[in-house]
N, C-alpha and C positions, 0 to 999 in steps of 0.2 A: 474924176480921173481915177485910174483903176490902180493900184498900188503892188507892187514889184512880188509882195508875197503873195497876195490874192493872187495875182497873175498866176506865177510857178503853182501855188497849191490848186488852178483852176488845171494844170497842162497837165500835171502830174494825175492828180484827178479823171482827168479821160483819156490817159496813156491808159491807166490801169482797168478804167473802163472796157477800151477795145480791144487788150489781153485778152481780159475777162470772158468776151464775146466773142472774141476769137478761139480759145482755149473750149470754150463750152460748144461750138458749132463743130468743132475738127471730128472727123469720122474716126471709129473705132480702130479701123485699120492705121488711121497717122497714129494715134495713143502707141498703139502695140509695137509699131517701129521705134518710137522715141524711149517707150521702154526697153527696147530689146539695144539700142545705140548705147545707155545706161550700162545696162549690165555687162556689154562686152568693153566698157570704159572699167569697170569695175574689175572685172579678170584681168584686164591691161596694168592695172594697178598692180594686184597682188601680185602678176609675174613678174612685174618689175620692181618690186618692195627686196628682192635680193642685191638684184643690182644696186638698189641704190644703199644697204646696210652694205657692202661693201665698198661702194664712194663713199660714203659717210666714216668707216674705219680708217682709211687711205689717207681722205680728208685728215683726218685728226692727227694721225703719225707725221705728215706730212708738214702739217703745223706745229707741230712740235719740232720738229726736225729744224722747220723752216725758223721757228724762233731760238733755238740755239744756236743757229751757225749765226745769226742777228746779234746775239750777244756776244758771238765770239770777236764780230766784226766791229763792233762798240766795245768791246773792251781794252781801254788803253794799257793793259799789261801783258795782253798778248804780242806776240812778235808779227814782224811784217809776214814771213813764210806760213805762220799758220791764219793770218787774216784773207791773206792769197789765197789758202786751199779753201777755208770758209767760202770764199767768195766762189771761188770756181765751182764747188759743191752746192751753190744757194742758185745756180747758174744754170749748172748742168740739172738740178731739181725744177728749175722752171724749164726749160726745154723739153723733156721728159713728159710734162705735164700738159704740153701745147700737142707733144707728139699724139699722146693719151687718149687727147680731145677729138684731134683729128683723125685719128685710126678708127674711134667711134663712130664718129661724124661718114666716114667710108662705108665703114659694114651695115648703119643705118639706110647708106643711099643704095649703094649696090646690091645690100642682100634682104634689106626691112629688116633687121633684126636689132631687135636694142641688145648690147653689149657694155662688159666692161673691157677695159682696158690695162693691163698694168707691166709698166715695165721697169727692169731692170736689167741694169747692164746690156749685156747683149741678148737677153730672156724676154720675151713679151710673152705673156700670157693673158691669153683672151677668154672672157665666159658670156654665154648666149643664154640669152631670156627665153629660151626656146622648148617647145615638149619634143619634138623629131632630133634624134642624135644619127645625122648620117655625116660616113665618112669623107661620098663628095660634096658636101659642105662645107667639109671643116678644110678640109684640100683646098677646094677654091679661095677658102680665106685666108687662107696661109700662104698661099702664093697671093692673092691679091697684096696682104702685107707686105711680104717680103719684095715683092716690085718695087714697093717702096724707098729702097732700104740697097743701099753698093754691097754695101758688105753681108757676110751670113747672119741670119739670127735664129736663135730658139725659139722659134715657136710652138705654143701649146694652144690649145681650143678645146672648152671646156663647155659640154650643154646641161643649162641648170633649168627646173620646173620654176 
């Protein structure tokens, strides 16, 4: 009777096999595509390494922010009216943040472009992973936004390499 590890090391074994011979048979031409799908993965990367040092800063204030108004809501020496605003501000900081997501999630489906997001108050300011800085672009997005949105907002569009 064959035993549960011989098995797997026998399956794993001629997985890696028909890779192998697979990998080794492909024409020149698939190589050069799979290479070239790499590299523009790679430029995908680096335009988006902004984007994301700017999530990442955002992030962290965000956190911080978000863990003080936490302490202010556990703290039994604070008053009710300032637990209240804590809380309405730990509130209004999550809503903001779902807004954020979904404004991205927008500019990604309607226009391909990865962006960030940031708002406040009644400001949103938008930055685009993008090398073309045109102005009906940035128009259409800003009206797409603001459809969003009853009331006016400030918006800015911002195109970063």
């Amino acid at each position: 009777m064959v035993k549960k590890q011989n098995l797997w090391f026998i399956t794993l074994f001629s997985l890696i096999l028909v890779l192998s011979v697979y990998y080794l048979s492909m024409k020149k031409e698939n190589l050069d595509d799979l290479t070239v799908m790499k590299d523009s993965a790679t430029i995908n990367t680096v335009e988006n390494s902004y984007l994301v040092s700017l999530r990442v800063s955002d992030d962290e204030a965000l956190l911080k922010t978000m863990e003080e108004l936490e302490a202010t809501l556990n703290d039994n020496t604070k008053s009710t009216i300032e637990k209240n605003e804590a809380y309405e501000t730990l509130k209004e900081l999550n809503i903001n943040k779902g807004k954020e997501m979904e404004l991205e999630k927008l500019i990604k489906e309607k226009f391909d472009l990865n962006s960030y997001v940031k708002i406040s108050g009644d400001k949103i300011n938008i930055t685009i992973a993008s090398d073309t800085h045109s102005k009906e672009l940035a128009n259409k997005i800003i009206n797409e936004v603001q459809n969003r949105y009853e009331m006016q907002k400030y918006i800015t569009v911002k195109f970063k390499k």
